[in-house]
C-alpha positions as CSV (number, residue, x, y, z in Angstrom):
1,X,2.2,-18.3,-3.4
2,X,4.1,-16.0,-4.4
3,X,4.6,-12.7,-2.9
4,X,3.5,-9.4,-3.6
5,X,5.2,-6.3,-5.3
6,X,4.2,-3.7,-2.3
7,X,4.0,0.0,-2.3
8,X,4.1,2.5,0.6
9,X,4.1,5.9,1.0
10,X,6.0,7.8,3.5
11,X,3.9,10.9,4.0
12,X,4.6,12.6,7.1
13,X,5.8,9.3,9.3
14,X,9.0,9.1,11.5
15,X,11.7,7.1,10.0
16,X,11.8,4.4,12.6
17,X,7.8,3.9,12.0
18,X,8.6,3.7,8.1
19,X,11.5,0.9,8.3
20,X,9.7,-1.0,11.2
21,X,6.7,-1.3,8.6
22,X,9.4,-2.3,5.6
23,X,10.6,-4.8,8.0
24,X,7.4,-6.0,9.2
25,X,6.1,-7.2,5.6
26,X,10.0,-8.2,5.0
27,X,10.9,-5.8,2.3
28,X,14.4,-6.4,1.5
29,X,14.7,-3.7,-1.3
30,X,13.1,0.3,-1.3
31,X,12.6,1.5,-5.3
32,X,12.0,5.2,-4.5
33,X,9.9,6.7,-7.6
34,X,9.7,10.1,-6.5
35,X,10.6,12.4,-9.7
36,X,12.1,14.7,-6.8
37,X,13.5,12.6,-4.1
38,X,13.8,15.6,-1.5
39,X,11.4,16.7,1.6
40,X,10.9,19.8,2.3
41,X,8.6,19.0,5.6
42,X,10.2,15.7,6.2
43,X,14.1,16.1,6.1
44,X,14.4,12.2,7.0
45,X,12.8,11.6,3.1
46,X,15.4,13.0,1.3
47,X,17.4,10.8,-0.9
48,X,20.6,10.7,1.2
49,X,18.7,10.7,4.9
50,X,16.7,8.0,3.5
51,X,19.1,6.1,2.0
52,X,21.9,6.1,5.1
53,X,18.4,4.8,7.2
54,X,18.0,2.1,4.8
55,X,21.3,0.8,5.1
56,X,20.8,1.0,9.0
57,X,18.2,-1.7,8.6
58,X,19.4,-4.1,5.9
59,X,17.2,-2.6,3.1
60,X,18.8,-1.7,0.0
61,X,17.7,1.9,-1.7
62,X,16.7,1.6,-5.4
63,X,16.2,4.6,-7.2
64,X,13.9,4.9,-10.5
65,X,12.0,8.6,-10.3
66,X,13.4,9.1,-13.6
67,X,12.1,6.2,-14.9
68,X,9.2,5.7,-13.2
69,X,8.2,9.2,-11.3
70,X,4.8,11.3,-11.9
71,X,6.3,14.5,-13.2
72,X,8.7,12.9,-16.1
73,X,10.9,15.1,-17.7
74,X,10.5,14.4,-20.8
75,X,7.9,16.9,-22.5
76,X,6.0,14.2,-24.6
77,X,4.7,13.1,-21.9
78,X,2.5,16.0,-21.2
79,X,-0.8,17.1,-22.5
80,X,-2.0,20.6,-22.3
81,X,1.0,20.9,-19.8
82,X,-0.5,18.2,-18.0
83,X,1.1,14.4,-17.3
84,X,-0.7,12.0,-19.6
85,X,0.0,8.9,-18.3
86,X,-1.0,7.0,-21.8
87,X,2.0,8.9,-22.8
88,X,4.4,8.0,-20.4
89,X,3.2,4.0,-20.5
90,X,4.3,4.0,-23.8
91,X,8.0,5.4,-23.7
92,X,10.9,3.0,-23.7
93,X,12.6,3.8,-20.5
94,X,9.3,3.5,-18.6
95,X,8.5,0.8,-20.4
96,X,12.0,-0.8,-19.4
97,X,11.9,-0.1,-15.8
98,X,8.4,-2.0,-15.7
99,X,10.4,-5.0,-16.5
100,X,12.9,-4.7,-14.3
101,X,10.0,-4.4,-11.9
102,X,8.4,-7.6,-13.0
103,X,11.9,-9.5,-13.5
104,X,12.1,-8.5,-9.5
105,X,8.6,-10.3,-9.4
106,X,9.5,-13.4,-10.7
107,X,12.4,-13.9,-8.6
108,X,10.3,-13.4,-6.3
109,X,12.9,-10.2,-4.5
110,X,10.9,-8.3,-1.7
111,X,10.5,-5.1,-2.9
112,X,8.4,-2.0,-2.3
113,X,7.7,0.7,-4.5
114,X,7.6,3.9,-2.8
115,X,6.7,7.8,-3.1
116,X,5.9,10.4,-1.2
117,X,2.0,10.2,-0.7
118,X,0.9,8.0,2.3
119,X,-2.2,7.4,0.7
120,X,-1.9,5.3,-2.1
121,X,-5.7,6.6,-3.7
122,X,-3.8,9.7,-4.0
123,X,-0.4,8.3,-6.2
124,X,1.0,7.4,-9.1
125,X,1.9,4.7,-7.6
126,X,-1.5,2.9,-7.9
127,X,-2.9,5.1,-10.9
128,X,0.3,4.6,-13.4
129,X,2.9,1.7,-12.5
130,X,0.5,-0.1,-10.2
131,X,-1.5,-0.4,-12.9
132,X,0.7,-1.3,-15.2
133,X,2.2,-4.1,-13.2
134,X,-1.6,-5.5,-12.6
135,X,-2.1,-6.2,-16.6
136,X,0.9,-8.5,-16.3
137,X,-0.6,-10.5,-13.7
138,X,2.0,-8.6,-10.9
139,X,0.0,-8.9,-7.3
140,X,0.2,-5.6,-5.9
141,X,-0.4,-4.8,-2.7
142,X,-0.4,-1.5,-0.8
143,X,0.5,0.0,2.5
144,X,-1.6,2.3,3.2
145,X,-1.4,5.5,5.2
146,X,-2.1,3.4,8.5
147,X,-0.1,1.0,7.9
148,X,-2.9,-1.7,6.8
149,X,-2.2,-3.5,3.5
150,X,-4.8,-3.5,0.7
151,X,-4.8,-5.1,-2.7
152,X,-4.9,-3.2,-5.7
153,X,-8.5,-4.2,-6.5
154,X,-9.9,-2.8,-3.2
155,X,-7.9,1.1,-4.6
156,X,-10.7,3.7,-4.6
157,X,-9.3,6.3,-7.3
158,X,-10.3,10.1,-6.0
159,X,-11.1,12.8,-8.9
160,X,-11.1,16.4,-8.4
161,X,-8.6,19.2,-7.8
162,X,-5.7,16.7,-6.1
163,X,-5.7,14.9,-9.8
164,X,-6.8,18.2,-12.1
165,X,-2.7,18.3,-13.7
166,X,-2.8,14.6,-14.6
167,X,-4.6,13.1,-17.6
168,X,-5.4,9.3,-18.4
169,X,-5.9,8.4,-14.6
């Protein structure tokens, strides 16, 4: 069987709990898809901090936020001044970094896909590449905010104010 394209979010965890859970399900590589890869709250997030404690445990950093993040740059991608993600899921360099997602997939490289949200009901993660990667028969499965994996099918989407700035979700 082949195994699944995970995704994790780091939220407010310690650094040694967030590797020991990347090593636990054998992740070898981390594809960061945070538009803004920088924590205010949690200084140990940040691109360079994350990166260096990566490296410390054999995991190799990947980043794609400005492929694959959930405030793109580009303005086309924006409805009413608020992220359509129809819109992004038909751009080219989106579109492109999906299949370098997939191509990852079907050489079956341990990968995670991660952002800042712990909970992945809450992220782009699951609403917009997640999604995505499920149409192409991807198996996604999620580390959620305890830890705990659950597949994509079992994702409860929330509505309301959290989601009010994103369209097509």
């Amino acid at each position: 069987m082949k195994r699944p394209v995970y995704t994790i979010g780091h939220g407010s965890r310690k650094i040694e709990d967030f590797t020991g859970l990347l090593k636990m399900y054998g992740i070898k590589y981390l594809v960061d898809v945070r538009s803004k890869p920088y924590s205010a709250y949690n200084p140990q997030f940040i691109r360079e901090n994350l990166k260096a404690s990566l490296e410390e445990n054999s995991i190799v950093y990947v980043y794609m936020g400005d492929a694959l993040g959930g405030r793109p740059a580009n303005p086309d991608c924006y409805t009413n001044g608020r992220v359509d993600y129809n819109k992004v899921k038909e751009q080219s360099w989106y579109k492109l970094a999906i299949e370098r997602l997939k191509t990852a997939y079907v050489k079956d490289i341990s990968l995670a896909i991660m952002c800042a949200e712990a909970n992945p009901c809450n992220c782009h993660r699951s609403k917009l590449i997640s999604d995505t990667l499920i149409k192409d028969n991807v198996l996604i499965e999620h580390i959620d905010e305890k830890g705990m994996l659950k597949p994509h099918a079992e994702i409860h989407f929330y509505e309301g104010p959290l989601f009010e700035g994103i369209v097509g979700h």
